[in-house]
C-alpha positions, 0 to 999 in steps of 0.5 A: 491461529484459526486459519493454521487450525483449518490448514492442520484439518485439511491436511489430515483429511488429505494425508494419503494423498500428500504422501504419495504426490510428495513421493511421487514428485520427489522421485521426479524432481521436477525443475522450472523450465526443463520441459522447454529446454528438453524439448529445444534439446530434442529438436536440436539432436533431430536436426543434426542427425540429419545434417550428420547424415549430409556431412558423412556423404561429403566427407566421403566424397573429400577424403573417403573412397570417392576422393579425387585426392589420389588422383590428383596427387598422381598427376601432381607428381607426373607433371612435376617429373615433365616441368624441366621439360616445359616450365612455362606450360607445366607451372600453372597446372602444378599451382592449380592442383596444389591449391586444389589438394590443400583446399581438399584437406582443409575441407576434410578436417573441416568435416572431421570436426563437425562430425565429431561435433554432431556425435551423440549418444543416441541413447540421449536421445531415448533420455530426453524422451522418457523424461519429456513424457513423465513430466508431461504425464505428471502435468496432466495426474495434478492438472498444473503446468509441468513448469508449476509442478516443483511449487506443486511438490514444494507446496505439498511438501509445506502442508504435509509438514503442517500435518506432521508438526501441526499439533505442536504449532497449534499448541504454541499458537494458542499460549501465544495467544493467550499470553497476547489475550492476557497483555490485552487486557492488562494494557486495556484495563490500564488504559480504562482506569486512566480514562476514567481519571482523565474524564473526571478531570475533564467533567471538572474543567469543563463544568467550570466553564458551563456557568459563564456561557449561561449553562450553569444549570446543564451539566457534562459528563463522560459516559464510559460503558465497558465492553467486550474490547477492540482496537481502541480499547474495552471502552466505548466513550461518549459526552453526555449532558443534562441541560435542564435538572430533573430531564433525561441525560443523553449524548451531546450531539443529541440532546442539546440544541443549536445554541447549547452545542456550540456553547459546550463545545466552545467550553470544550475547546477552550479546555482541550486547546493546548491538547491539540485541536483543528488548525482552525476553527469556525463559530457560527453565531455562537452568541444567538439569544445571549446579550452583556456578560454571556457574551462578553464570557464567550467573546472572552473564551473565543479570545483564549482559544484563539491564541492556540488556533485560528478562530473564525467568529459570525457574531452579531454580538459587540462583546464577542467582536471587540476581542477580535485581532481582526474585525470583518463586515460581511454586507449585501448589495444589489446590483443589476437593477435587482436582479442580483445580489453580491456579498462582500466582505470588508475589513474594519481599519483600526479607526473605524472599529469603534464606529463598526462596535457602536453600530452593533450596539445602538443600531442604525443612529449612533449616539455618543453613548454608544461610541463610549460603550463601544470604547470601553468594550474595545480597551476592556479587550485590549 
């Protein structure tokens, strides 16, 4: 609507100029590729007044005054009187000259018809000047090509319609607008209220899983703040926290630290996981500074989430890798006298994830204690 407001501006400011080019290229008439085929058309007509000019000389020379064609035809019949008298000497001439009379009429129709051919108008000549010339002209008047000068025309004549049925355009143009405006709004407003319902659903869910990660003092909430709108919306939305009472609430990714972020995103992907989510999904060491029923929670959220999306778990904790479906040792060793250190990664077999488990539990000796506990972790998972 602006551009169409700035385009009726324009026209106005340029409306005499319009009209008369508009009445001057009409009256013209331009057509793409005329100048080039009136000019090869002038050329052509050039070209065969000169060789009219040759065709009459020989068509005189054939069958005009200086045609040999009486003569011949004298001496056609002289011969033809003499041949009884001598046949043998007689008949070749009379065959020669025969031939030659019918070459000679055959070579004046030949020329009658390129005549009548090369006739013209030379009035069409003048013609195609003058409107070489106009075109021409026009070209230069409106600094365009003279084959660019019908969009010219046809350009002029959209902007001058613009000009005469503008207001009315804009008119309809703006309610358009409005009626859009308005079911902008009722569809943003809509959208917002579900927002605002869905989020409170999401506080709830959310909340209920804080307590299990030892979060149970922070609390989540989604902050809607309302504005002017845009693609997406009159809302701009973002997760808050408050993981301490009594301290400032701010969003996620700023107030909460390392360990804090992971668990409360963990929360939220265990709540969003039948919502769609990333094919796969990495924790790393989600489990840093917590030990026994926290990490046996998160070992147990991680577990859930897995059974929507693939689930990648660095943990240190023994809770968290018996609920694995798959059990990896990432170990270091040195090589090349000390010089280098390679990284491997080694899949734990069945039989020997206890031992792995225990290992996690007690540390370097592994005591009995240890196995049953780990025993116990690996049948509780199952």
């Amino acid at each position: 609507m602006t551009k169409h407001r700035a385009r009726v501006a324009q026209a106005r400011r340029e409306a005499d100029y319009l009209r008369h080019a508009v009445d001057e290229l009409n009256k013209l008439k331009p057509e793409a590729g005329e100048e080039t085929a009136l000019a090869e058309k002038r050329t052509q007509m050039m070209q065969i007044d000169k060789v009219a000019e040759d065709l009459r000389d020989a068509h005189d020379a054939v069958a005009g005054e200086g045609s040999p064609v009486a003569s011949l035809s004298a001496a056609l019949r002289r011969l033809e009187r003499r041949r009884a008298q001598a046949v043998e000497l007689i008949d070749p001439a009379i065959k020669a000259i025969d031939a030659a009379l019918t070459a000679l009429d055959e070579a004046g129709a030949h020329l009658d018809a390129a005549l009548r051919a090369a006739n013209h108008d030379p009035r069409e000549l003048d013609r195609i000047e003058e409107r070489l010339f106009a075109l021409r002209a026009a070209g230069r008047k409106y600094n365009v090509a003279v084959d660019d000068l019908a969009a010219l025309a046809a350009r002029h004549a959209a902007d001058l319609a613009s000009l005469d049925a503008g207001a009315a355009e804009l008119k309809r143009l703006e309610a358009a607008a409005r009626e859009t405006d308005a079911a902008y709004v009722k569809a943003a407003r809509s959208l917002s209220e579900a927002r605002r319902k869905a989020a409170a659903k999401l506080e709830r869910a959310v909340t209920a899983e804080l307590k299990p990660l030892r979060l149970e003092r922070a609390r989540f909430f989604t902050h809607i703040e309302t504005g002017t709108g845009g693609p997406d919306g009159i809302d701009r939305i973002e997760f808050w926290v408050e993981t301490n009472p009594g301290t400032r609430p701010g969003p996620l990714m700023k107030v909460a630290s390392g360990g804090e972020l992971a668990r409360f995103l963990l929360a939220l992907k265990v709540v969003l996981a039948d919502r769609g989510s990333a094919p796969t999904l990495i924790f790393d060491e989600i489990d840093t500074g917590v030990g026994g029923a926290v990490a046996d929670a998160i070992g147990h959220r991680l577990a859930r989430l897995g059974g929507k999306v693939q689930v990648l778990a660095v943990t240190h904790a023994p809770q968290v890798a018996a609920r694995a479906d798959h059990h990896y040792v990432i170990s270091k060793d040195t090589l090349a006298r000390g010089k280098r250190v390679a990284t491997s990664v080694a899949e734990v077999a069945a039989e020997r994830r206890r031992e792995e488990i225990a290992r996690m539990l007690a540390g370097a000796e592994i005591t009995d204690e240890a196995r049953k506990a780990a025993e116990r972790l690996i049948k509780a998972a199952a």
